[in-house]
N, C-alpha and C positions, 0 to 999 in steps of 0.2 A: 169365181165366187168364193166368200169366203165358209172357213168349215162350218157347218153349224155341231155345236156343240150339244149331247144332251146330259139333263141333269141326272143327279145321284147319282153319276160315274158309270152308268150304265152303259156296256158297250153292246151297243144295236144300231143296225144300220139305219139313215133316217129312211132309204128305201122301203124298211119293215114298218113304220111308221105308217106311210103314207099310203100302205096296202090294205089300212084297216079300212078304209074307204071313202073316196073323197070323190064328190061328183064334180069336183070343179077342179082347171088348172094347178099341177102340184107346183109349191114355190118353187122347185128346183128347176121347172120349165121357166126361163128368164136367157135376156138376152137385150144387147143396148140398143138403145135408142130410143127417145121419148120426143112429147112434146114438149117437156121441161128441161127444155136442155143442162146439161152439166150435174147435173146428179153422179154423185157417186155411190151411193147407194144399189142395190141388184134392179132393177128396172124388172118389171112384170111383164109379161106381152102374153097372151092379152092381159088387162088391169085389174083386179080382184074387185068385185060388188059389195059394196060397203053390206052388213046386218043388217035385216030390217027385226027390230027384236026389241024385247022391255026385257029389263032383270034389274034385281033389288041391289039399290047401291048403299052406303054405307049411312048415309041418313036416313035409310029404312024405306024410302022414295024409291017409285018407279023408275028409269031411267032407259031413255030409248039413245042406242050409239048413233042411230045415223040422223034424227029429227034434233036432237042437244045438240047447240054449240053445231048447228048446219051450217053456217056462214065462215067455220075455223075450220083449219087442218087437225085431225083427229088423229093419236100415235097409239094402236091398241096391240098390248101385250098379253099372251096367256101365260099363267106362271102360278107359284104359290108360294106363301109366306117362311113352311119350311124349309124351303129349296137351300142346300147350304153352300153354291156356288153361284150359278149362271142367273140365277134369279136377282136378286140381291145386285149382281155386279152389276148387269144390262139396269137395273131401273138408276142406280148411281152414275151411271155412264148417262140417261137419259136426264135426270136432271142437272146435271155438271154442263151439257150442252145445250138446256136449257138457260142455267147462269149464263152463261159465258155469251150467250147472245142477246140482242137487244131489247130494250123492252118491248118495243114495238110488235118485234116476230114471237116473244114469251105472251104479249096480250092474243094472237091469234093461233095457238096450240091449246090446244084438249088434248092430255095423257090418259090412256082409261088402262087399266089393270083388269079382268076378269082373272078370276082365281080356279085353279083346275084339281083344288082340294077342296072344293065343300065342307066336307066335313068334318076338317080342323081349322078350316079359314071361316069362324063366323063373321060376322061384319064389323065386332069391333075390333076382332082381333088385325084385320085388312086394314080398319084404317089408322090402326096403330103404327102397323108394319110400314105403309106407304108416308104416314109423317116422318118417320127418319130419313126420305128422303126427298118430297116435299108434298106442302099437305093441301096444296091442291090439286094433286092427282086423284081420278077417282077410279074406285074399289066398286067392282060390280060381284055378286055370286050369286048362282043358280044351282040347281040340283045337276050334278054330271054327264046325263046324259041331254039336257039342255046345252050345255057347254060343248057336249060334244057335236051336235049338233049344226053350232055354231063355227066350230072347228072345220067341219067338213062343206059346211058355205065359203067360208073365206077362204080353202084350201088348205090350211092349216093339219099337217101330219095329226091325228086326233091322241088324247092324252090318255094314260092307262091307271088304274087307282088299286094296287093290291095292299090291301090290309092285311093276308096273310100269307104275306111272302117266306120266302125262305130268311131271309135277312130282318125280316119286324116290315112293317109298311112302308112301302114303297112307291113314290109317286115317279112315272114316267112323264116325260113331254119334252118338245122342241123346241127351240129358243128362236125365235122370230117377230120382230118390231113392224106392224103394218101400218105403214103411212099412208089415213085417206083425207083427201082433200075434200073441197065441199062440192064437184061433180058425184060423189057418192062413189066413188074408186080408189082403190090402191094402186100410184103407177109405182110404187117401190116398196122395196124390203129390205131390214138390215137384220143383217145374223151378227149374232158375235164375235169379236174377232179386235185389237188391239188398238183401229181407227175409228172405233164405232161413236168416237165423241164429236172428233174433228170433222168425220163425213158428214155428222149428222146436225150438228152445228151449222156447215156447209149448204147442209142440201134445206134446211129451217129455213133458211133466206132465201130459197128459191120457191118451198112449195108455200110459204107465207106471204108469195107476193099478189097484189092485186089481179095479176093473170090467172095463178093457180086459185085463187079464192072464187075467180067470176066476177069479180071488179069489174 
């Protein structure tokens, strides 16, 4: 699998991460075989439990992940707007493989952003950030330790928010793409890493099709 990379060049293991507490399968337990065959993406085993949850998206509207857009494959990232690397690159990487595939499978993806800085990511500053790279993604944010929350249901290594770091503020977190379909599961994960366009492009035609949707 590939490395997962974390932001602000912080060098900490995602092990340490993942020890802040996660009651559920850590992404790093994965291993092949689905019933979607051909994925190249890290394949989940067991599949992560889609949110059941409301947070305010950037129309100022409530917004529930897993009741929106039930019938589409849902691609939710946690990240934030200052990230000055892996943020940024992974959602460019996500709409480029969005372009590049057809309309058909672009009509049945939901990309959803939750933001892991509250509070320098207000909501217009989110859905400023996500138009540069396209601007029907949507921008959810909640108070942090909601998010965090949220982190440790889907598995997700939980994110760290120091305001007075040694360094000025410092946002911690891990870069991981969870793909859920409309069963309400994640059977895949992609981390970053140099194929994340081509895979993901790849694997769009598979969980987009009338099998994975429940067609």
């Amino acid at each position: 699998m590939r490395y997962r990379r974390i932001c602000c060049g912080l060098v900490l293991a995602m092990t340490s991460l993942a020890a802040c507490g996660s009651s559920s399968t850590p992404l790093a337990q994965v291993s092949g075989g689905t019933a979607l065959a051909g994925l190249r993406g890290d394949v989940l085993k067991p599949s992560t439990k889609e949110p059941l949850i409301d947070l305010r998206d950037t129309s100022g509207a409530m917004y529930n992940v897993a009741t929106r857009d039930a019938d589409k494959t849902t691609l939710l990232y946690f990240g934030y707007t200052n990230c000055p690397d892996i943020c940024p690159h992974f959602m460019a990487d996500i709409a480029a493989a969005l372009r590049e595939s057809s309309s058909a499978v672009r009509s049945r993806v939901t990309v959803v952003f939750i933001s892991v800085d509250p509070r320098r990511d207000t909501l217009p500053v989110i859905r400023r950030w996500l138009n540069h790279f396209n601007s029907t993604f949507v921008g959810l944010r909640a108070p942090i330790q909601q998010v965090i929350k949220i982190q440790k249901a889907v598995g997700v290594p939980v994110s760290k928010v120091d305001p007075h770091s040694k360094n000025g503020y410092t946002v911690q977190h891990s870069a991981e793409l969870l793909a859920f379909t409309p069963d309400k599961q994640a059977h895949v994960v992609y981390t970053d890493g140099p194929s994340t366009i081509s895979d993901l492009q790849h694997d769009l035609g598979i969980l987009t099709t009338d099998k994975a949707l429940g067609a």
